[in-house]
C-alpha positions as a LaTeX table, in Angstrom:
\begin{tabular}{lrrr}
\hline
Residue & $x$ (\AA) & $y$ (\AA) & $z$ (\AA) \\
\hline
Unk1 & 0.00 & 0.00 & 0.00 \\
Unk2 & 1.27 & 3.14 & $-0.80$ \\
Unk3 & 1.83 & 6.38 & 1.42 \\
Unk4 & $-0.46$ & 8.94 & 0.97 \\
Unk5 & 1.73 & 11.39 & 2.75 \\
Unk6 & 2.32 & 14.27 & 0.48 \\
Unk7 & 5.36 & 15.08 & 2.43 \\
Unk8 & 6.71 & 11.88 & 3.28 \\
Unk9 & 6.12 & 11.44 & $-1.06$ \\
Unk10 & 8.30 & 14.53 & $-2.13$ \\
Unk11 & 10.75 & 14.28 & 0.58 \\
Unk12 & 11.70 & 10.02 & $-1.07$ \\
Unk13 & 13.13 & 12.34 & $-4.18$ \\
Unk14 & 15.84 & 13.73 & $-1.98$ \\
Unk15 & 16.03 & 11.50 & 1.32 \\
Unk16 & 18.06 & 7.89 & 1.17 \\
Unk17 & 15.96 & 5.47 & 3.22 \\
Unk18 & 18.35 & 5.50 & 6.33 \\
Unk19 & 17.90 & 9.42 & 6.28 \\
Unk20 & 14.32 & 9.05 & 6.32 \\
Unk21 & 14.55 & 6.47 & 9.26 \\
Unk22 & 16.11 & 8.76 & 10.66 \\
Unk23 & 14.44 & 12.68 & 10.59 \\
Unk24 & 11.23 & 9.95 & 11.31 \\
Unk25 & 12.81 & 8.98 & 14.45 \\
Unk26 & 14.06 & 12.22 & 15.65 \\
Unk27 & 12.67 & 13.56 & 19.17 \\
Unk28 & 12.95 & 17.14 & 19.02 \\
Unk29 & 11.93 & 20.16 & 21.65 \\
Unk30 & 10.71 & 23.08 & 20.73 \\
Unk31 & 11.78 & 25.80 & 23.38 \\
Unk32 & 9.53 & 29.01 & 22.72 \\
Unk33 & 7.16 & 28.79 & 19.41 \\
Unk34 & 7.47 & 32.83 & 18.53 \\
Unk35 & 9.87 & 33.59 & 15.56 \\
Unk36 & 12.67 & 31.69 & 16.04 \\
Unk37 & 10.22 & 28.63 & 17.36 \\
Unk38 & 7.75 & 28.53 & 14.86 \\
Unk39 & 10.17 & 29.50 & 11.73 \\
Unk40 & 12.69 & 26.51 & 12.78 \\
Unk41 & 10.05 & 23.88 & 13.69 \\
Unk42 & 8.01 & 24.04 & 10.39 \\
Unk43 & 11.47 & 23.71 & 8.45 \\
Unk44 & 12.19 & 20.77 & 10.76 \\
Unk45 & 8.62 & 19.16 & 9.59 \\
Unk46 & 9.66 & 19.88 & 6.14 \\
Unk47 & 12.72 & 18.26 & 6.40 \\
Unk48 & 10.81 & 15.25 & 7.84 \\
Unk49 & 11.08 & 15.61 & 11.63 \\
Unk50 & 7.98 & 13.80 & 12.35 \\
Unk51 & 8.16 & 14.24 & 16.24 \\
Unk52 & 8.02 & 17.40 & 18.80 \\
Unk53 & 7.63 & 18.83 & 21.98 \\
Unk54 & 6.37 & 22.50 & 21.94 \\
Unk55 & 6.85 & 24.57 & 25.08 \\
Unk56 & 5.55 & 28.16 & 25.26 \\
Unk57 & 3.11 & 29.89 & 27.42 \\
Unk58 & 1.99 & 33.37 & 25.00 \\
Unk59 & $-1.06$ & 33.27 & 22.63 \\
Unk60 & $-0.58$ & 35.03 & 18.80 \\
Unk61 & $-0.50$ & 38.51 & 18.79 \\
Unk62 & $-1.14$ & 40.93 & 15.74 \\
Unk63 & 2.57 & 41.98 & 16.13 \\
Unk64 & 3.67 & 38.71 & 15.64 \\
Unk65 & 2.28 & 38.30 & 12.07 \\
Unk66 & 5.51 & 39.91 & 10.62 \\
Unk67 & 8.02 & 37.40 & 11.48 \\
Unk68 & 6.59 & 34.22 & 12.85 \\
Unk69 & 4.94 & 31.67 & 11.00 \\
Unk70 & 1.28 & 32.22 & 11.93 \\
Unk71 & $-1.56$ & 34.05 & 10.34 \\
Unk72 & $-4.26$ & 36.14 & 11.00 \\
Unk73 & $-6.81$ & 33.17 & 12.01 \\
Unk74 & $-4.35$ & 32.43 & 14.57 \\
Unk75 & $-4.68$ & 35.54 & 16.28 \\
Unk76 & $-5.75$ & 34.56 & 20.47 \\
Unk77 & $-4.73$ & 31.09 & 19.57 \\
Unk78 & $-2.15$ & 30.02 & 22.18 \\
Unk79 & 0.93 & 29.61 & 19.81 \\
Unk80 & 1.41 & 25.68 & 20.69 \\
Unk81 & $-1.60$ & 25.07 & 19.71 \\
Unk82 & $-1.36$ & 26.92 & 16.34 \\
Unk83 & 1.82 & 25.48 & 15.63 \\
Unk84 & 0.55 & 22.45 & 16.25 \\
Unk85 & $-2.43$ & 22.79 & 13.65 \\
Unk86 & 0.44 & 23.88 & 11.20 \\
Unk87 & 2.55 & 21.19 & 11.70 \\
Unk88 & $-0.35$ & 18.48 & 11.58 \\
Unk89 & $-1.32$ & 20.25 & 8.23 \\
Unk90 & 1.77 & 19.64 & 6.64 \\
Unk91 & 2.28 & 16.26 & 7.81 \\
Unk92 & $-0.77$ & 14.47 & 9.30 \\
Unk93 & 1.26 & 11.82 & 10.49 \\
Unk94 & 3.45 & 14.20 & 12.74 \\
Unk95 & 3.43 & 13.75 & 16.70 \\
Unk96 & 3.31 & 16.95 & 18.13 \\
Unk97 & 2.89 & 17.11 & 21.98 \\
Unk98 & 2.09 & 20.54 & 23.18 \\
Unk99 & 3.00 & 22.19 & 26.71 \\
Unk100 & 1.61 & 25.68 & 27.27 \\
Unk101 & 3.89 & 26.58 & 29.91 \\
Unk102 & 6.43 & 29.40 & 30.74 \\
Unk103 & 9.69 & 27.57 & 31.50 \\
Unk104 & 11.54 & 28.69 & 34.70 \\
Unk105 & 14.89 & 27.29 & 36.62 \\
Unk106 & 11.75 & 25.49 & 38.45 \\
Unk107 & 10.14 & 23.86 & 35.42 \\
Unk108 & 12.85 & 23.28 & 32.89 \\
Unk109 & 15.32 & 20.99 & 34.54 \\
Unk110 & 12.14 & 18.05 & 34.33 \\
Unk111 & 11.44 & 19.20 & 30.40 \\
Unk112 & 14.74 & 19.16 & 28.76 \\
Unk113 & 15.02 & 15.51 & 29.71 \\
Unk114 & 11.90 & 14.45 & 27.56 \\
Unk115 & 13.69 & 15.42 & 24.35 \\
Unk116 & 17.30 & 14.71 & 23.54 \\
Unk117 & 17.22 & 17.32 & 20.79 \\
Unk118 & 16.47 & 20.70 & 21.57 \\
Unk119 & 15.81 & 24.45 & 20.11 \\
Unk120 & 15.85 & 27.33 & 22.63 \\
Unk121 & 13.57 & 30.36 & 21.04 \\
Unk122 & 13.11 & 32.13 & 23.96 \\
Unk123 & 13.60 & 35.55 & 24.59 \\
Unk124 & 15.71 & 37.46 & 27.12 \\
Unk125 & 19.46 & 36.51 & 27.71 \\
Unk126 & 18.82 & 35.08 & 31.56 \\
Unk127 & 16.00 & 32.37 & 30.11 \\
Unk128 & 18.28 & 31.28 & 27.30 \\
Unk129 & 20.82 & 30.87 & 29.74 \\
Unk130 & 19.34 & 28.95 & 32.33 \\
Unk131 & 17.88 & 26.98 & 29.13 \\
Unk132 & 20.92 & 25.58 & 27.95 \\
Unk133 & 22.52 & 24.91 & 31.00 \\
Unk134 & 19.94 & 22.36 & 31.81 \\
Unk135 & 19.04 & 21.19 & 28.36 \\
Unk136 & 23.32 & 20.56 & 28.12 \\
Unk137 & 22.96 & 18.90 & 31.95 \\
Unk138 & 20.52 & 16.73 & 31.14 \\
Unk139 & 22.73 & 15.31 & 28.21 \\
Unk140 & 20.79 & 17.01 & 25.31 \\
Unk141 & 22.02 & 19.18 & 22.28 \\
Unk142 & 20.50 & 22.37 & 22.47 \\
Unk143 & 20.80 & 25.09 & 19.15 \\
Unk144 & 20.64 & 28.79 & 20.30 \\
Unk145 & 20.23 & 31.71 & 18.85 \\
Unk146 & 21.30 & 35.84 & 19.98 \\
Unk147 & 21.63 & 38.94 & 18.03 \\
Unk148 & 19.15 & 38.45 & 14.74 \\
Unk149 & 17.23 & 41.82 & 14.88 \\
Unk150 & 17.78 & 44.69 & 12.26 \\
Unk151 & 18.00 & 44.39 & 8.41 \\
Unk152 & 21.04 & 44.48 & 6.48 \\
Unk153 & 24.47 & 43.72 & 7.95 \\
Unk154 & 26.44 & 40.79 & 7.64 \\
Unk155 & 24.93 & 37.20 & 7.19 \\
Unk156 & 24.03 & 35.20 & 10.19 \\
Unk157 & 27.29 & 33.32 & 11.83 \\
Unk158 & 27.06 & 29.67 & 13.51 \\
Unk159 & 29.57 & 28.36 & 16.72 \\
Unk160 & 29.24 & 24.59 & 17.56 \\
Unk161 & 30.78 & 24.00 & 20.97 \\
Unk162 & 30.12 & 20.44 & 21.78 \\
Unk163 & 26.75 & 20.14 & 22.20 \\
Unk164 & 25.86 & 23.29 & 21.81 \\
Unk165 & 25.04 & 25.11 & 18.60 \\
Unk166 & 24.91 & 29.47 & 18.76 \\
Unk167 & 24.06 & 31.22 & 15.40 \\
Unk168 & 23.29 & 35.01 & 15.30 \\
Unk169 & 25.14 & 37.96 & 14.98 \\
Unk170 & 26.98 & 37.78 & 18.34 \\
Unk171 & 26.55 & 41.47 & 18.96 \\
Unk172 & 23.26 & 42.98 & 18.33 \\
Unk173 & 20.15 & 43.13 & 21.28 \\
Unk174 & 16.80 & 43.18 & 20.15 \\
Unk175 & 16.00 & 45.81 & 21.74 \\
Unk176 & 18.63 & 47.83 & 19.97 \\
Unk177 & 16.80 & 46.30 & 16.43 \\
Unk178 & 13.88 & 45.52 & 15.65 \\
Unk179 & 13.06 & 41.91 & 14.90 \\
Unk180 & 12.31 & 41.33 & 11.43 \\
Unk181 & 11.22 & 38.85 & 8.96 \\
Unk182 & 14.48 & 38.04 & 7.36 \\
Unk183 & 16.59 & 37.83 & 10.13 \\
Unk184 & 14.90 & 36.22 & 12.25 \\
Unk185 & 14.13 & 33.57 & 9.48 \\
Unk186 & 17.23 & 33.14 & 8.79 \\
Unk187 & 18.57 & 32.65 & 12.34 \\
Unk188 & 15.84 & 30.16 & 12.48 \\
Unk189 & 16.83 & 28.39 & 9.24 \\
Unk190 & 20.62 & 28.41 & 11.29 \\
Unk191 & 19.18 & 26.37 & 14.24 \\
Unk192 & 17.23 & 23.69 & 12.14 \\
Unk193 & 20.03 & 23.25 & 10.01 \\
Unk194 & 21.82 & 22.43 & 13.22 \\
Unk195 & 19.67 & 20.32 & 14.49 \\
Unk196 & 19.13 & 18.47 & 10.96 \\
Unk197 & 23.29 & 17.96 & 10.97 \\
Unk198 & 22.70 & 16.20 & 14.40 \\
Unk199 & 20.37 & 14.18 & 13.10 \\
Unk200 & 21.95 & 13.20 & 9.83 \\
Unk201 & 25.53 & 13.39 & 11.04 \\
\hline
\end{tabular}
């Protein structure tokens, strides 16, 4: 019987078997579903990640429409749950577990060890930190991301330390730039690009 998984169909034409096997069996947590989140997950799902954990506690706002990967129906949707409908509409077969949840040095230590595969999208410097020093505790990879706001500039770096992947710009704070579509897409194509190398490497 053939699949009648559109995705799971156009992904045979550039996937070996084993590399299917393998995005399939891919366990992968989803660490804040706003730009960064939402961007890198449905790339992940594209590239036939068929599993994730989404963790964020924020609904869609209007002001999110210009860089994160919702739309206008989602508006007062809690964002797990509209990624989730996203996901499950590009790949019905996907199994997408949803937390809506603000992580804290309370709750995270528990979370990161339900996932050995992990992308940190939140925001604010101290809740990335304490997000990768648990999610690298626990014995997970974790991909990060700081400095994507503005337009312009140079392209998007990447550092791999171990098991920890950084992209961004290194320098810039959001708050000194405004985060926008392209950057912020394209740190988000960084971190599932990471991820994917784990899982293929």
């Amino acid at each position: 019987m053939s699949d009648t998984n559109l995705l799971r169909q156009g992904l045979g034409r550039y996937l070996t078997e084993a590399q299917t096997a393998a995005v399939r069996r891919a366990r992968v947590g989803v660490a804040g579903a706003g730009g960064l989140g939402s961007n890198a997950a449905l790339m992940l799902a594209r590239s036939g990640v068929e599993d994730f954990l989404l963790v964020d506690d924020d609904c869609v706002d209007a002001s999110n429409l210009n860089r994160q990967q919702y739309w206008p129906r989602h508006v007062g949707m809690p964002k797990v749950e509209a990624l989730k409908e996203l996901l499950l509409e590009l790949n019905p077969s996907a199994r997408v577990e949803t937390l809506r949840l603000r992580l804290t040095e309370e709750t995270t230590p528990e979370i990161v060890q339900t996932r050995p595969l992990w992308l940190e999208a939140l925001d604010g410097a101290r809740d990335k930190r304490f997000f990768v020093e648990a999610a690298l505790s626990a014995g997970a990879r974790a991909a990060s991301a700081s400095g994507m706001g503005g337009y312009g500039r140079e392209p998007l770096g990447r550092r791999r330390l171990g098991r920890l992947v950084v992209v961004g710009d290194f320098v810039t704070d959001v708050a000194d730039a405004p985060p926008l579509a392209p950057r912020v897409t394209e740190a988000a194509a960084l971190l599932a690009d990471a991820v994917l190398e784990w899982i293929l490497e």
